[in-house]
DOTOR-171992 format. One record per residue (C-alpha): residue number from 1; residue in one letter; x, y negated, z negated. Coordinates in nm, 3 decimals. Layout:
<node k="NUM" r="a" X="X" Y="Y" Z="Z"/>
...
END
This chain:
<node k="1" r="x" X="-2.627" Y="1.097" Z="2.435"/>
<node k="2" r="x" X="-2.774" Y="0.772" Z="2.338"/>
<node k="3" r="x" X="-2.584" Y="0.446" Z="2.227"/>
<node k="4" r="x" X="-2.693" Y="0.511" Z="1.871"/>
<node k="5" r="x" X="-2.596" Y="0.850" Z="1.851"/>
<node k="6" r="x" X="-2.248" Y="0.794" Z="2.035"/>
<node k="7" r="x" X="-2.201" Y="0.502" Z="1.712"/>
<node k="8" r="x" X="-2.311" Y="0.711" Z="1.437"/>
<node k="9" r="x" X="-2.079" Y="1.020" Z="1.543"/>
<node k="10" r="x" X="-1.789" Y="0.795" Z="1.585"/>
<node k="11" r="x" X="-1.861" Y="0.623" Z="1.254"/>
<node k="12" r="x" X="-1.856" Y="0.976" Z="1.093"/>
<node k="13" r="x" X="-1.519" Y="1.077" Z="1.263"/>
<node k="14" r="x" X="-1.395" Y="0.757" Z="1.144"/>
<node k="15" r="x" X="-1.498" Y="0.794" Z="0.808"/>
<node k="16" r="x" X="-1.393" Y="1.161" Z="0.788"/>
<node k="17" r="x" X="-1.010" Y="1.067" Z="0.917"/>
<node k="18" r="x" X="-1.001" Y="0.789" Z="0.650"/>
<node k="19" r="x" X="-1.103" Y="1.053" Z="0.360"/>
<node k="20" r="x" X="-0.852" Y="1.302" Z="0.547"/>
<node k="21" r="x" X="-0.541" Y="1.007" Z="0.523"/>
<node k="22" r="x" X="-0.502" Y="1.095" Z="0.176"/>
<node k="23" r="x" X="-0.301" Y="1.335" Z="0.287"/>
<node k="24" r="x" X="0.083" Y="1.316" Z="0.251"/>
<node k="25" r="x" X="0.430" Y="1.379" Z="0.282"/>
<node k="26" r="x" X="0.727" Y="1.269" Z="0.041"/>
<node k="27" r="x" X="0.925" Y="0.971" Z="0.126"/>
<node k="28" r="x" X="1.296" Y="0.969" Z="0.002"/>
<node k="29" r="x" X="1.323" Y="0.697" Z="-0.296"/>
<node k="30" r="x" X="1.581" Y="0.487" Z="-0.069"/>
<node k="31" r="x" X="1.333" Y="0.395" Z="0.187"/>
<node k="32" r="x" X="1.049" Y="0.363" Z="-0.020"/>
<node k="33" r="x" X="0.891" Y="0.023" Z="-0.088"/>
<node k="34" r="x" X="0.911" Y="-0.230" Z="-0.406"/>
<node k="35" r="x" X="0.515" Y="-0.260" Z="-0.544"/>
<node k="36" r="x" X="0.482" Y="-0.601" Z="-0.448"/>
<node k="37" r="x" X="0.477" Y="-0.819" Z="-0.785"/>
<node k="38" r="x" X="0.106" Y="-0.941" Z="-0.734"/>
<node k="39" r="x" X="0.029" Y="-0.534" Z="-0.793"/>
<node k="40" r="x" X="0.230" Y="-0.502" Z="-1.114"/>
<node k="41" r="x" X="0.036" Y="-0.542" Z="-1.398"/>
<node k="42" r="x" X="0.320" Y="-0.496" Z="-1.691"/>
<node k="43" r="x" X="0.606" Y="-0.636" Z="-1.580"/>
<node k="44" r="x" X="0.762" Y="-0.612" Z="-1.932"/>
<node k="45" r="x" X="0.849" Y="-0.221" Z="-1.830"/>
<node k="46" r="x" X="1.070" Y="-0.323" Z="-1.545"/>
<node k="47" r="x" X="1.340" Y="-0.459" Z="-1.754"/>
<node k="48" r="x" X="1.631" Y="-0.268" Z="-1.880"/>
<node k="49" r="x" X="1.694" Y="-0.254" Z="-2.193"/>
<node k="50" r="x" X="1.959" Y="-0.087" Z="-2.445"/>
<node k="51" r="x" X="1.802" Y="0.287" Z="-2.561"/>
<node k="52" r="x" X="1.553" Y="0.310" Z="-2.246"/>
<node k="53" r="x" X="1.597" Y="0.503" Z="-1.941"/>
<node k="54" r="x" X="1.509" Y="0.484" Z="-1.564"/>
<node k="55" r="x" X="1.172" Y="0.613" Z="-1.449"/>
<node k="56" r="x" X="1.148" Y="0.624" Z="-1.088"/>
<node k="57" r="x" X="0.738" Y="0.627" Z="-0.931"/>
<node k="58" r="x" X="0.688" Y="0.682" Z="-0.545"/>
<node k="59" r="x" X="0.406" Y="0.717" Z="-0.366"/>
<node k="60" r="x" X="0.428" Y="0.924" Z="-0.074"/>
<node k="61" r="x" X="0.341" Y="0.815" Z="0.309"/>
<node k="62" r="x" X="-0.002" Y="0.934" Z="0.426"/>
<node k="63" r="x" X="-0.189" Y="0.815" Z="0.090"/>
<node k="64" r="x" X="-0.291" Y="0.507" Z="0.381"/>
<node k="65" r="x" X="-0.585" Y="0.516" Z="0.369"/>
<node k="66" r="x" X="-0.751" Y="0.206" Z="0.179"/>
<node k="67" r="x" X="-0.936" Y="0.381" Z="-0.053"/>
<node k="68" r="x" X="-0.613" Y="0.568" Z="-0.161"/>
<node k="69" r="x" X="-0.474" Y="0.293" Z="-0.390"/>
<node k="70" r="x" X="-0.334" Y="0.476" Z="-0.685"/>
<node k="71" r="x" X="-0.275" Y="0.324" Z="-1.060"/>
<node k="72" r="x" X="0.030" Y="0.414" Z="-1.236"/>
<node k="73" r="x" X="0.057" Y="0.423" Z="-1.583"/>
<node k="74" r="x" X="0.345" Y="0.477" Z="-1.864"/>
<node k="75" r="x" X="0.235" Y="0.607" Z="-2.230"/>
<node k="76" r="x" X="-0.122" Y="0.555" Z="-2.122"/>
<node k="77" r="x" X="-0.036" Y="0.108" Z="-2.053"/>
<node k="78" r="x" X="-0.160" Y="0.075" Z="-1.664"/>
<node k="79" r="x" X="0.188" Y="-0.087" Z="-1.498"/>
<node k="80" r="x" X="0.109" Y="-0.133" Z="-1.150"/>
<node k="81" r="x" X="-0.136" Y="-0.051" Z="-0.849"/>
<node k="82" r="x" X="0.065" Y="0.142" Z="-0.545"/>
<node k="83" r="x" X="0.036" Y="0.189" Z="-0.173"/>
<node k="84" r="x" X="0.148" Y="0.444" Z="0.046"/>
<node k="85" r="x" X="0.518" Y="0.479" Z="0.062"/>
<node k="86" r="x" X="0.601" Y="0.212" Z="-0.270"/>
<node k="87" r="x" X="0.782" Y="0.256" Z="-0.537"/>
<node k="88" r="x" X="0.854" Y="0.105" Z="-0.907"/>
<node k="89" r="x" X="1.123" Y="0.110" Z="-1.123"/>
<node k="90" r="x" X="1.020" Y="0.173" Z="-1.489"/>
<node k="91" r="x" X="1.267" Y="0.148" Z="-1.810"/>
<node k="92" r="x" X="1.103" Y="0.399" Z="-2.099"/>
<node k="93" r="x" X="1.271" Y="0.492" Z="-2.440"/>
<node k="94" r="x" X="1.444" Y="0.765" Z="-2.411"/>
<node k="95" r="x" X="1.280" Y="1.120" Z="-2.462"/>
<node k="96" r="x" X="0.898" Y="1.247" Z="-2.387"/>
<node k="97" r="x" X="0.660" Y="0.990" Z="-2.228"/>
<node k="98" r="x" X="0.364" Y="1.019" Z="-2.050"/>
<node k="99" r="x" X="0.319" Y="0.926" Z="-1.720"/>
<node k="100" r="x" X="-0.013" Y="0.914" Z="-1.513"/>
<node k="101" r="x" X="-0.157" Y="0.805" Z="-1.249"/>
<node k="102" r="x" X="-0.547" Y="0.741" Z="-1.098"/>
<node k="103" r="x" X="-0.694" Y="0.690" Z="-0.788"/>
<node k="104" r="x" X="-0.899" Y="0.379" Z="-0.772"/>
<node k="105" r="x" X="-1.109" Y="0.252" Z="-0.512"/>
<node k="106" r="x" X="-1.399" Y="0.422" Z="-0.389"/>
<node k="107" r="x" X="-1.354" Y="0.797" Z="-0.489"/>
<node k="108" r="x" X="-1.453" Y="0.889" Z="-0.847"/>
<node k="109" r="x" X="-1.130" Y="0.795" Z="-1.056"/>
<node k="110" r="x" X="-0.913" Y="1.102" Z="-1.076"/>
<node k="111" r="x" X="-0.655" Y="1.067" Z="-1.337"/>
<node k="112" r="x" X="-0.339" Y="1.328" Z="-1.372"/>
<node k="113" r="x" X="-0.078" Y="1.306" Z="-1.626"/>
<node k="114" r="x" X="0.314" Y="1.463" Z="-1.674"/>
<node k="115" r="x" X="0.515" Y="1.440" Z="-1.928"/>
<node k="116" r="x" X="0.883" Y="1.220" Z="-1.860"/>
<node k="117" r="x" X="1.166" Y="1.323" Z="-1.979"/>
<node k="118" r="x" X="1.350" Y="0.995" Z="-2.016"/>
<node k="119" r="x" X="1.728" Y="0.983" Z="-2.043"/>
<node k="120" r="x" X="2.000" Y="0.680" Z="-2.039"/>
<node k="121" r="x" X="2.169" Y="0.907" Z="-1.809"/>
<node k="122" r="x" X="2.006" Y="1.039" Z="-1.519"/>
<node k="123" r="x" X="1.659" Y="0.851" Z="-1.382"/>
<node k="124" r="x" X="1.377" Y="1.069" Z="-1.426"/>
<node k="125" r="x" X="1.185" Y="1.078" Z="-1.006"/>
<node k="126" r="x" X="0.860" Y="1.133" Z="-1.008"/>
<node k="127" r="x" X="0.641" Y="1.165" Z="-0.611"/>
<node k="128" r="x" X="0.260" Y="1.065" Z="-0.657"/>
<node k="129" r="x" X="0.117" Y="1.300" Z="-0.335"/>
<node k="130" r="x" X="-0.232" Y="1.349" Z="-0.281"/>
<node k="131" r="x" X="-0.363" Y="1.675" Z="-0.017"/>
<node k="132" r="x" X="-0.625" Y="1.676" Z="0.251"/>
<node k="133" r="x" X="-0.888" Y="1.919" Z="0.019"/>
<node k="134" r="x" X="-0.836" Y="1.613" Z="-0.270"/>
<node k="135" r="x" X="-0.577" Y="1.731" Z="-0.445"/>
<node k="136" r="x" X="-0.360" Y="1.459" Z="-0.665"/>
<node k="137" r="x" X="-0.073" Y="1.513" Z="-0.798"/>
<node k="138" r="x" X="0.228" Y="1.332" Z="-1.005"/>
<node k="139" r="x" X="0.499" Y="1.586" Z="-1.003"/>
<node k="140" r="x" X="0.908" Y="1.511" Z="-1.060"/>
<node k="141" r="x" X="1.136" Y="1.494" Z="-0.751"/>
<node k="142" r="x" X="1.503" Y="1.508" Z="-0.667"/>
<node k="143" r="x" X="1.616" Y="1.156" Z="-0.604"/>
END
């Protein structure tokens, strides 16, 4: 096998384990990450406030690949950008709200959406988990 050929078939592999990284498994909400707050981009929904409840938003290890940052968004307002194993704390009104999220980077942009039912008095968990045949998903959790 020539030079050239040995660097092209190792570039593929490489490039087909990065796709394949998107792949993941749930991380408990206690030892996720805080978003950093240079990758919030509405901090106004991380503030409690009287009638709102907790929204919880993780993103599960495995989505590590760099072209497997995922945008989350709450009643269709984009709120922050997430890596693998992150989490944010969101404060909703209480009652249905939409929640979505989108993979952005260098993949189409896949957008999926779930309705939140928000309560003062129980946080509503939702896992962001992406598969290694593409597959996204927002789904709710257990805490």
């Amino acid at each position: 096998m020539t030079k050239t050929m040995t660097a092209r078939s190792l570039l593929a592999t490489a490039l087909l384990v990065s796709l394949l990284g998107c792949a993941s498994t749930p991380v408990p909400t206690s030892s996720a990450r805080n978003v950093p707050a240079e990758r919030v981009l509405n901090a106004s929904l991380l503030k409690p406030m009287d009638g709102y409840g907790q929204v919880i938003v993780k993103t599960d290890a495995g989505l590590s690949s760099p072209f497997c940052k995922v945008r989350v968004f709450a009643n269709g307002t984009p709120v922050a950008d997430m890596a693998t194993s992150e989490k944010i704390v969101l404060y909703l009104p209480e009652g249905e709200q939409m929640m979505g999220a989108e993979v952005v980077g260098i993949f189409p942009n896949v957008l999926v959406e779930i309705i939140a039912l928000v309560s003062r008095s129980r946080p509503a968990v939702f896992r962001i988990s992406g598969g290694v045949n593409g597959e996204f998903y927002i789904q709710p959790t257990a805490f």
